[in-house]
C-alpha positions in Angstrom: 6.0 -22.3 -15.8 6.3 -21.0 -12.5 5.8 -16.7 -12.1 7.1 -14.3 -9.9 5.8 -11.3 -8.3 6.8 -8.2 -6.9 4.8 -6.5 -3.9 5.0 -3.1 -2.3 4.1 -2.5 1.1 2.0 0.8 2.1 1.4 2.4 5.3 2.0 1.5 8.7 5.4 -0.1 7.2 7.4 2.9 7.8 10.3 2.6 9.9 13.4 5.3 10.9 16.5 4.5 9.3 14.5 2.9 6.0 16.8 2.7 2.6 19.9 4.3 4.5 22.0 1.6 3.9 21.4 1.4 0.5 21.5 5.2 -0.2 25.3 4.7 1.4 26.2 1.5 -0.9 23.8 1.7 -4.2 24.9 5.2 -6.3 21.0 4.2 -7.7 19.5 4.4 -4.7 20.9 7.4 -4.2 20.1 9.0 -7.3 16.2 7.9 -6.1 16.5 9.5 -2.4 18.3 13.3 -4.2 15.4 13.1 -6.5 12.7 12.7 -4.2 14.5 15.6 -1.9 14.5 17.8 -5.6 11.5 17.3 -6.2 9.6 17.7 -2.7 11.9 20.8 -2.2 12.8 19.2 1.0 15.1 16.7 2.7 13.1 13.0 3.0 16.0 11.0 3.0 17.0 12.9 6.5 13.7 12.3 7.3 13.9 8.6 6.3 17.0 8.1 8.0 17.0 9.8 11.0 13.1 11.0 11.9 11.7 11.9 13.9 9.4 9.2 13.9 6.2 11.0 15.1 7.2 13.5 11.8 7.7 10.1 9.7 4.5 9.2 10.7 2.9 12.0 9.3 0.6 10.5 6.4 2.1 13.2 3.7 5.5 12.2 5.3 4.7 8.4 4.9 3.5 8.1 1.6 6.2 10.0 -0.6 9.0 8.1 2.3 7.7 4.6 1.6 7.4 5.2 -2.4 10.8 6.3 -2.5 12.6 3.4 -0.1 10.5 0.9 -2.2 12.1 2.5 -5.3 15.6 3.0 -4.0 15.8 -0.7 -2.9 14.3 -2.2 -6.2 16.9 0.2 -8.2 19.5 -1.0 -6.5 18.8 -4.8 -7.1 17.0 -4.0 -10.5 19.5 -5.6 -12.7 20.3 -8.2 -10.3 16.9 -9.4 -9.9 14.5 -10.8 -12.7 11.7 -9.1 -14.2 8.6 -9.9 -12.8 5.3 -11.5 -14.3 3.4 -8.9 -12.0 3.6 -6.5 -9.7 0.9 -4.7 -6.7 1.0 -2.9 -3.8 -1.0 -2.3 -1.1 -2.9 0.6 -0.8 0.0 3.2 -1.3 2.2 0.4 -2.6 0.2 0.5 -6.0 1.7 3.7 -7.1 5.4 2.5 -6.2 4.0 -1.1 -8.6 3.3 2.0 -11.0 6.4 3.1 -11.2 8.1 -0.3 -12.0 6.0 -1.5 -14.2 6.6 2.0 -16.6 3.2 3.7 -16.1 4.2 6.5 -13.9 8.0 8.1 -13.4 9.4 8.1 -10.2 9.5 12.2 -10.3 5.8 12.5 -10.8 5.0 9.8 -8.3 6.5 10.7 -5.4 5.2 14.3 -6.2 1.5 13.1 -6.6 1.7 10.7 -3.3 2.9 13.6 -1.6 -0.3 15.7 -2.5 -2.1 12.5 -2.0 -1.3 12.5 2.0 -2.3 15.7 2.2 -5.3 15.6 0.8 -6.7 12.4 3.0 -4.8 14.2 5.9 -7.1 17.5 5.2 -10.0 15.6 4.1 -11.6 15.0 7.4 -11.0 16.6 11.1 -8.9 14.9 13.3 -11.0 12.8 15.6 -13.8 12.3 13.6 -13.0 9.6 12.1 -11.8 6.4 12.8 -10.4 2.8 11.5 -10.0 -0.9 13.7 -8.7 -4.3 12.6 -11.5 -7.2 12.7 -10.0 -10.2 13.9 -12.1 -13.1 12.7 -15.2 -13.5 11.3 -16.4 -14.0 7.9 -16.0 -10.9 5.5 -19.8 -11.1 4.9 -20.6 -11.1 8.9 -18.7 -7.8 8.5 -20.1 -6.3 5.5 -23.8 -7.0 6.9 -23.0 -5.5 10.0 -21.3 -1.9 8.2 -24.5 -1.9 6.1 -26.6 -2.0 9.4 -24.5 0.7 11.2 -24.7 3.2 7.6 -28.1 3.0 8.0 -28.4 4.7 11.1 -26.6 7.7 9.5 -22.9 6.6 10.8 -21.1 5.6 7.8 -18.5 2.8 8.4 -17.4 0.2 5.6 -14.5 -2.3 4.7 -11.4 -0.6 4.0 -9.0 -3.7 3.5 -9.2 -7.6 3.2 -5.9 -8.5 4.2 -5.7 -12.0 4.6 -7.9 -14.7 6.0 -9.1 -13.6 9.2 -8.1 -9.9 8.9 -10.3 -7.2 7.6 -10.2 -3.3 8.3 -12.9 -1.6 8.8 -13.2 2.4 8.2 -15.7 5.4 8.7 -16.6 8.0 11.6 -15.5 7.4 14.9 -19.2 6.5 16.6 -19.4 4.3 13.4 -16.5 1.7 14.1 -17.5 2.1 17.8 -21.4 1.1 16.5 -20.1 -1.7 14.5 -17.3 -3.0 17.1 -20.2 -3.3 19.6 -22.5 -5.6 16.6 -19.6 -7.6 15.6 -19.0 -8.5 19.2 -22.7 -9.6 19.8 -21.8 -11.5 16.5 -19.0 -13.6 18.3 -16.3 -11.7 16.6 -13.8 -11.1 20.2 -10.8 -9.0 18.8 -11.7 -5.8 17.4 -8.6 -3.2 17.8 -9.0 -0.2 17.1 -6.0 1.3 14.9 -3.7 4.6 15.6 -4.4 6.6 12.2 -4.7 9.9 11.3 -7.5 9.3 9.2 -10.9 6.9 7.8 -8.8 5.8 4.8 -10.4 3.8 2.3 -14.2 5.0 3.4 -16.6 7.4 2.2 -15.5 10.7 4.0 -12.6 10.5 2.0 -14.2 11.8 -1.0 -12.9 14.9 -1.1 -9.3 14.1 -1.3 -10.8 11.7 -4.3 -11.9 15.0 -6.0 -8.7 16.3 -5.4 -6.5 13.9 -6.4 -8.4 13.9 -9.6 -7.1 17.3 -10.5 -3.7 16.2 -9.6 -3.8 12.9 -12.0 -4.6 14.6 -14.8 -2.0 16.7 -15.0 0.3 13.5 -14.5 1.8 11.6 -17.8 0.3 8.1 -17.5 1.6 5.9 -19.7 0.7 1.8 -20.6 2.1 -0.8 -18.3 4.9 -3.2 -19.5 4.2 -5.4 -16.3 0.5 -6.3 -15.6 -0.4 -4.2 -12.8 -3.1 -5.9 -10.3 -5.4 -3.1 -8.7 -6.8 -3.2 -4.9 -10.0 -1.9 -6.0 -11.2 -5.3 -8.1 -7.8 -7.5 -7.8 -7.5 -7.4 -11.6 -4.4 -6.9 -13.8 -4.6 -3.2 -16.0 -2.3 -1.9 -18.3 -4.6 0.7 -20.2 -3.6 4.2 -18.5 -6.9 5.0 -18.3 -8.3 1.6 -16.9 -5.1 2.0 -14.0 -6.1 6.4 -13.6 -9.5 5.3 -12.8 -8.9 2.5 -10.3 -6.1 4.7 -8.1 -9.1 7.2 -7.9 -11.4 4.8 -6.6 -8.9 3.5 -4.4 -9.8 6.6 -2.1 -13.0 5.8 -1.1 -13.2 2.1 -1.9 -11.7 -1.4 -0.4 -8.2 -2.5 -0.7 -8.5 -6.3 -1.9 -5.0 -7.4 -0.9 -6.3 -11.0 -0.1 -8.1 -11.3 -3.8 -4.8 -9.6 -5.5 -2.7 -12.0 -4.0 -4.6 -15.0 -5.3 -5.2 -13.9 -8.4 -1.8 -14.0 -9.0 -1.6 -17.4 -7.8 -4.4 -18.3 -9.9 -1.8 -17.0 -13.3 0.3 -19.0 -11.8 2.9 -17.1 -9.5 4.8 -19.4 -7.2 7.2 -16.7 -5.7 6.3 -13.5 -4.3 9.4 -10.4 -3.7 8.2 -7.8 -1.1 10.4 -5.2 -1.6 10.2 -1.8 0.9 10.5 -1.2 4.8 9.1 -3.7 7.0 7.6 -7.1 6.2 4.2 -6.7 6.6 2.8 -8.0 3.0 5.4 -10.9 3.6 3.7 -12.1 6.7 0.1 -11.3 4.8 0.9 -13.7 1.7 2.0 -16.4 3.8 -1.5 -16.3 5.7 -3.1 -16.5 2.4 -1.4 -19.5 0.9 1.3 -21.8 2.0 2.1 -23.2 -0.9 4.3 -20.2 -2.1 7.5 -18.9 -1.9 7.9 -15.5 0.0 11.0 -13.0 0.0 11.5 -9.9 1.8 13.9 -7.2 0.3 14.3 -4.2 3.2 18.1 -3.9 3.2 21.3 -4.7 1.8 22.0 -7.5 3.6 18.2 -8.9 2.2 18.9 -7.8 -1.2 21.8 -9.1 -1.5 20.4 -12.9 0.0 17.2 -12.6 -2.2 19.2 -12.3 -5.2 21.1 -14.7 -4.3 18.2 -17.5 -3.7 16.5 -16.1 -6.8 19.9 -17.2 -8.6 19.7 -20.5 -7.9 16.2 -21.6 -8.1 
């Protein structure tokens, strides 16, 4: 039997004017955006809708923005769509799976997210770190070359595995710079550095690990009625402990998007639903396998089309 999943993008999908058309036609997605402004004790939906973008772009902005346009758009399709066998994000994304799969209510998440941005935007001065897209080149090239930099006391590692042919590499600024220069020598020709705030998913963000700890235990976790697959190992968790634990090492450690992904095809998943701004995870999937099936859900326009192609297959 073939299964479905449903994916949730993370940052660097944010977009002004995200979830406003369904906050004017979807009384839940409305409900989703005044909670999210309740909760935060200020307006994201204007913020959403209308920007500014450099404020949007803002990594405590982002995260709480993107969590609640994920949720707003899966609430409005919710009983129009069919439950999935899974669910996953990326990076960010896994607290918005979280929240659809029961572990974690929408109130709480959007508050923790929140105090999650801030914490990685506080954890390390701006310009001292540093993140760049490796284009090419085998993930152990990679790894042997971040091990060789850290060495020479400039930490750098892998932050993400995206797809084939992708990986993200994260850690202080004369550390990418260090390990762009190896990689090259290696044969490796595109390394771009990216324009972030912060050396997400490395070491140096260990203090917003610590915390975010304080912040997760003072959340109401509860156990998943849709396998949840993690970034940190790309294996499915429903315990609330198991799922605490692996969003704390999610600071620090590697977002396996590419591993997540096929696991799921592995269980069998033959149709994956991104569902949030952008299309980012969509165009990721389809670089990992061919053989499935991919839908986007960003709008109503989307919504509306996915449900209607879900419908009939």
């Amino acid at each position: 039997m073939s299964k479905i999943a449903f994916v949730f993008p993370g940052q660097g999908s944010q977009v002004v004017g995200m979830g406003k058309d369904v906050f004017e036609f979807y009384p839940q997605a409305k409900t989703i955006f005044e909670a999210a402004n309740t909760c935060l004790g200020e307006s994201l939906s204007s913020l959403c809708f209308h920007g500014p973008e450099e404020e949007l772009k803002l990594t405590y902005h982002t995260q709480p923005a993107l969590l609640t346009t994920s949720i707003a758009l899966y609430e409005a399709g919710k009983n129009l769509l069919p439950v999935p066998h899974y669910v996953a994000g990326h990076s960010l994304g896994e607290y918005t799976a979280l929240v659809v799969a029961g572990v974690l209510s929408f109130e709480e998440a959007v508050v923790a997210v929140k105090k999650r941005g801030l914490f990685m935007n506080e954890a390390v001065p701006s310009g001292v770190g540093a993140m760049a897209a490796v284009l090419g080149g085998s993930k152990e090239t990679i790894q042997e070359v971040c091990q060789q930099v850290t060495k020479t006391s400039l930490p750098v590692q892998i932050a993400n595995v995206n797809c084939p042919g992708q990986i993200v590499i994260s850690g202080t600024k004369e550390g990418v710079e260090a390990a762009t220069v190896l990689l090259k020598e290696k044969g490796i020709k595109k390394v771009i550095p990216l324009p972030v705030s912060g050396p997400f998913h490395s070491s140096l963000m260990q203090p917003a690990r610590d915390q975010l700890e304080t912040v997760l235990e003072n959340t109401a976790f509860h156990e998943a009625l849709i396998p949840v697959v993690s970034n940190i190992d790309a294996q499915e968790r429903k315990h609330p402990t198991e799922i605490k634990d692996s969003l704390l090492k999610q600071v620090c450690g590697s977002v396996l998007w590419e591993e997540s992904v096929q696991y799921m095809i592995d269980q069998g998943v033959t149709t994956f639903v991104e569902i949030g701004s952008g299309k980012v995870l969509t165009g990721l999937i389809k670089k990992i396998s061919r053989d499935v099936t991919v839908y986007n859900i960003f709008d109503q326009t989307s919504l509306n089309d996915v449900v209607e192609k879900l419908a009939t297959t």
